[in-house]
N, C-alpha and C positions, 0 to 999 in steps of 0.2 A: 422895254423892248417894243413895244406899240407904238411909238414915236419913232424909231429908229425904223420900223417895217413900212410904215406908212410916207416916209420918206425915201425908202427904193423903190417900192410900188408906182409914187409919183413919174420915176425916170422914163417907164415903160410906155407914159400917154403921150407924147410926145407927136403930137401930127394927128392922134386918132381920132376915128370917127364921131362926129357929135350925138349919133346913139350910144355910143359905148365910151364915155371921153372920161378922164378924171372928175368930171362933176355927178357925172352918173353913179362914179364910185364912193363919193361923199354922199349920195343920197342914199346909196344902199349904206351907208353907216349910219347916217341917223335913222332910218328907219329900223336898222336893226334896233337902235339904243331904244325905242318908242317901244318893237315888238321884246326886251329883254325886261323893259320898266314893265309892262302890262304882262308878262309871261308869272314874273314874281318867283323864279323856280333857279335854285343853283346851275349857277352856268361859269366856264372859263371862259374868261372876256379876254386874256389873252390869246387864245384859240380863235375865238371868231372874229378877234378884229382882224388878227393877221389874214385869217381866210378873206372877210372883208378885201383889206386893202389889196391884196394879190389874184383876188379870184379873176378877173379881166386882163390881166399883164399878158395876157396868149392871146386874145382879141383880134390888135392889129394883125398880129399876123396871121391869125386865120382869114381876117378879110382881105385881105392881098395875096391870099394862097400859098402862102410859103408853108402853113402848117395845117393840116385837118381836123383837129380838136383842138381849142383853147383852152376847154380844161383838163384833159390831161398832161398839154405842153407845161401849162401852168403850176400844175402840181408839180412836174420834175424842176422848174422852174424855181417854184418856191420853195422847193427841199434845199437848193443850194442859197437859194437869201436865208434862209432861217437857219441853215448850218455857221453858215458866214457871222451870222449875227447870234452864236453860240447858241441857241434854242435848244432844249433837250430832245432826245429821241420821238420820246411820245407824243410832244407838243405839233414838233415836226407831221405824225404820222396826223394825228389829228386833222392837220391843217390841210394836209395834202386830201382827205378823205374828204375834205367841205368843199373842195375848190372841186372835183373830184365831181362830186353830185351835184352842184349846183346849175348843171347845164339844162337846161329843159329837155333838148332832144337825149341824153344820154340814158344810160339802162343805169346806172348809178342810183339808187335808192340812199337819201340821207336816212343813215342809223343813229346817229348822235344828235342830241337838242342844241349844239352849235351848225350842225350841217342844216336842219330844221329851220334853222332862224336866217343862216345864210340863205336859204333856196328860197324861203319868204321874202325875205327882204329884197332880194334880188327880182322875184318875181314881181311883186311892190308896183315895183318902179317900171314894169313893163303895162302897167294899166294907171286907169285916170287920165287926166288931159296931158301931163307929163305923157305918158304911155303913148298916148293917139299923135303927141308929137316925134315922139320917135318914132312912131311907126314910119312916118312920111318922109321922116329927115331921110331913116333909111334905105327907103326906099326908094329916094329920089338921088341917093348913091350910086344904087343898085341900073338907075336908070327904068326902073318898073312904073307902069302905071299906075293913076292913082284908083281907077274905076275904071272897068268895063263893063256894060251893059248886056253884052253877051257873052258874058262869063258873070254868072252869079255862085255867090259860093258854093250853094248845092252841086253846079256841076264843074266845080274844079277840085278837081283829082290830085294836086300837087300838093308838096308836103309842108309847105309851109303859105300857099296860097299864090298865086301869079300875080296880083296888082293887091294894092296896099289895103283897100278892102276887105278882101278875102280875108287877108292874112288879119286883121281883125277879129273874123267871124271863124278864123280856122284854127285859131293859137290865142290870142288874145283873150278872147271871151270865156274859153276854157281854164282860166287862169285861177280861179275859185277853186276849183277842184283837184288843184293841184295844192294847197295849202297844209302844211303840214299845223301849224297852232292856232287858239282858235282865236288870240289878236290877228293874226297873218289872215285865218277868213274874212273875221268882220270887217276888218280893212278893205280886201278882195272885193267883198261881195257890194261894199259901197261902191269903190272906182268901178267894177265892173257897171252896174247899173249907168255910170256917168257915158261910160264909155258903149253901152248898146243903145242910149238916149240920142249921143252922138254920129251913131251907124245908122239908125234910124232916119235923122235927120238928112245926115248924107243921102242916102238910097232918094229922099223924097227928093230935094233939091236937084240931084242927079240928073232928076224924071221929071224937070220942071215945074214940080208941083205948087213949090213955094215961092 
């Protein structure tokens, strides 16, 4: 079935953003495969890859506005790919609860060690230089700045940060503590450090220091 979910998944990238494109979702698979080899703990790898491959199929369209959650479009989303593709009840429910939690802003709490590994793996990829490159690609979507001087993170109030900075220091950096195993930290807590070396760097440059 993994082969067969991971090529509907494929149909849904089609035009999408290069923060959230098909190759993003290939990295969130091997990283899961990295965080399931080091976890060493019974897991259905059926369950998390289908989450894997599906969890982002609601993306596009939440960045073009047509929908307000991608993960929850994508869960009802994925109930009918995985009916379609004869999945059983359970597996189904499973799948639909990782895709489900994997959001960072949602109140969804992963309870299962596939939703775990998903929300890791996913988060992953949002730090390190890969991460600092998203941000920007992003952001430069978004049409957002990449630095202002008069808005330093301290005094920006918004929820996901106003220029690609902030949102660094405001979401990104927090990214450790949101780790549910403790491969998903050590991982974390490396990119993270690459990624405040990086912010650092910027801030001085910024200010012509360098």
């Amino acid at each position: 079935m993994r082969d067969d979910v991971r090529e509907r998944a494929r149909t849904y990238f089609d035009g999408a953003s290069p923060a959230h494109d098909w190759h993003h979702v290939r990295r969130v698979a091997r990283l899961a495969e990295t965080l399931v080899e080091a976890d060493g703990k019974q897991i259905d790898e059926d369950v998390l890859f289908a989450a894997v491959w599906l969890h982002d199929i609601g993306r596009s369209k939440e960045d073009c506005g047509e929908i307000e959650d991608h993960a929850e479009w994508g869960a009802d989303e994925a109930d009918d790919v995985l009916r379609e593709l004869d999945a059983d009840a359970e597996t189904i429910e499973e799948v639909r609860h990782c895709i489900r939690a994997h959001r960072y802003s949602n109140d969804v709490a992963p309870e299962t060690r596939e939703a775990k590994i998903l929300s890791d793996a996913d988060n992953l990829d949002a730090l390190g230089a890969v991460g600092i490159a998203r941000v920007f690609a992003y952001g430069g979507e978004l049409g957002q700045p990449l630095y202002d001087p008069d808005l330093p993170p301290e005094a920006d109030d918004s929820a996901a940060g106003e220029t690609q900075f902030n949102h660094i220091h405001e979401k990104i950096l927090d990214l450790p503590d949101r780790m549910y195993t403790d491969a998903g930290w050590e991982l974390a807590d490396d990119r993270a450090a690459y990624v405040a070396a990086f912010a650092d760097r910027f801030e001085r440059e910024a200010a012509g220091e360098l």
